[in-house]
C-alpha positions as CSV (number, residue, x, y, z in Angstrom):
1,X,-14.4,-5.2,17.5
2,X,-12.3,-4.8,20.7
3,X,-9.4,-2.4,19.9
4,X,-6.5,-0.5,21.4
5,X,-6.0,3.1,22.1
6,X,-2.8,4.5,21.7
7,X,-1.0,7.8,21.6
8,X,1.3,9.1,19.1
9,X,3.5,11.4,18.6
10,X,2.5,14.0,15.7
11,X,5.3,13.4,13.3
12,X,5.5,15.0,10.3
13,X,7.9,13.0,8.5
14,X,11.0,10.5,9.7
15,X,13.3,8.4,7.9
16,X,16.1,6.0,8.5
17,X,17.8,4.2,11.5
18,X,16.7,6.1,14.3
19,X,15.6,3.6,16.9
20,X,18.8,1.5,17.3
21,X,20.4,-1.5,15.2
22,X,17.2,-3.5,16.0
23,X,14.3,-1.8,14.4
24,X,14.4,-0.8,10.9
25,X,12.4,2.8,11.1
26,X,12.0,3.3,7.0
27,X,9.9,6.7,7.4
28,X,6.7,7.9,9.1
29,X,3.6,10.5,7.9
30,X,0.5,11.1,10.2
31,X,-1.8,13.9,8.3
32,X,-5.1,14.6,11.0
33,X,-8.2,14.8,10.5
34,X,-11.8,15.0,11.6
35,X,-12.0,11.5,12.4
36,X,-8.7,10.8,14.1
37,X,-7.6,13.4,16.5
38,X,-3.7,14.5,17.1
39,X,-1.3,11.5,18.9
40,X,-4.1,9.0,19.0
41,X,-4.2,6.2,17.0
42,X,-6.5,2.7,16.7
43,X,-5.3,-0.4,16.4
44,X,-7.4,-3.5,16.6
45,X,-7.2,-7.4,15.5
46,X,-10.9,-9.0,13.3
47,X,-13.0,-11.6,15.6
48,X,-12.5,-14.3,12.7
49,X,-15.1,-16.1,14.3
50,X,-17.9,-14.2,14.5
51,X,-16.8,-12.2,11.1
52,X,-15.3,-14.1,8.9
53,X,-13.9,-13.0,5.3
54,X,-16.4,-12.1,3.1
55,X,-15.8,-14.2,-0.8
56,X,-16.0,-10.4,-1.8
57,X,-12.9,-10.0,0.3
58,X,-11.3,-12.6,-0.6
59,X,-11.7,-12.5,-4.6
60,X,-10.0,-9.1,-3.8
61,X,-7.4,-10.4,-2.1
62,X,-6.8,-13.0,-4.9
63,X,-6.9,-10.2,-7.7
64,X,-4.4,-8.2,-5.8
65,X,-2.2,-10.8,-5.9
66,X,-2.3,-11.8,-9.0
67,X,-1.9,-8.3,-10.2
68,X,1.2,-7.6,-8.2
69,X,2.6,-10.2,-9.3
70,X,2.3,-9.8,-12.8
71,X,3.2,-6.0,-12.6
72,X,6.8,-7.5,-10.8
73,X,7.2,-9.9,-13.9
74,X,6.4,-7.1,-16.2
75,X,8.6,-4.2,-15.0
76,X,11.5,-7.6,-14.6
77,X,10.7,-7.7,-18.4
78,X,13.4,-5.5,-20.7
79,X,11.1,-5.8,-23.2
80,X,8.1,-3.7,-22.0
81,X,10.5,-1.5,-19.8
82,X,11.2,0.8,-22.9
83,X,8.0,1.0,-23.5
84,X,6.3,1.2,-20.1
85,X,8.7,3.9,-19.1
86,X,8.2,6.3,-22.1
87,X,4.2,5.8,-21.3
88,X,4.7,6.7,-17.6
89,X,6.9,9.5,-18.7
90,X,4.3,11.2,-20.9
91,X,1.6,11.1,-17.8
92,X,1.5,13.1,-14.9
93,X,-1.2,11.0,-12.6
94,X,1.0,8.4,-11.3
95,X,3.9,9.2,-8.8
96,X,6.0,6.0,-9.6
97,X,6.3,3.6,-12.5
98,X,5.4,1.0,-10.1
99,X,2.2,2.7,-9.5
100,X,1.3,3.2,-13.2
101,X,2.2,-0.5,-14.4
102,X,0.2,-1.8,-11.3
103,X,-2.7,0.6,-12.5
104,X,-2.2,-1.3,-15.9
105,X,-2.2,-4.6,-15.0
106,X,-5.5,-3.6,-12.6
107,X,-7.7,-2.5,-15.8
108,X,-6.2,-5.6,-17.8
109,X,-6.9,-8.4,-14.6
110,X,-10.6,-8.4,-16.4
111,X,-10.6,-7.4,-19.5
């Protein structure tokens, strides 16, 4: 896979407007590791040709779809908000309730 090298700055955090009325710079976090070094980081584009998507991938790609989909029509529904909220409230794994409905709709997608 051919891929390009570039090198960036080693931001903690950033958010908002910062790059002019263009760009829309929503927020930035680069943690380091091992495996990528400080300011570099690899970009690259898939040879569809010689490697395309796997029916693995692409099941998965349907499944996510359909789950985010129905965890949008679910937390759009007042009538499992009550519900759903007071469930998310009385966990501490999830971050956000979109997390934790999306989590739910993930274990129900098969059964």
């Amino acid at each position: 896979m051919a891929g390009i090298v570039t090198y960036k700055e080693p931001i903690e955090s950033a958010s908002g407007k910062i790059f002019g009325h263009k760009s829309q710079f929503i927020a930035v976090h680069r943690p380091w590791s091992e495996k990528r070094k400080n300011g570099t980081c690899a970009q690259g584009q898939r040879d569809l040709k010689n490697h395309p998507y796997t029916e693995k991938e692409l099941m998965h790609r349907a499944k996510f779809a359909a789950v985010a989909a129905a965890t949008r029509s679910r937390m759009a529904d007042p009538s499992q908000a009550a519900a759903d909220m007071m469930a998310f409230k009385a966990q501490t794994k999830y971050k956000t309730l979109y997390r934790y409905v999306f989590r739910q709709e993930w274990n129900a997608y098969e059964g």
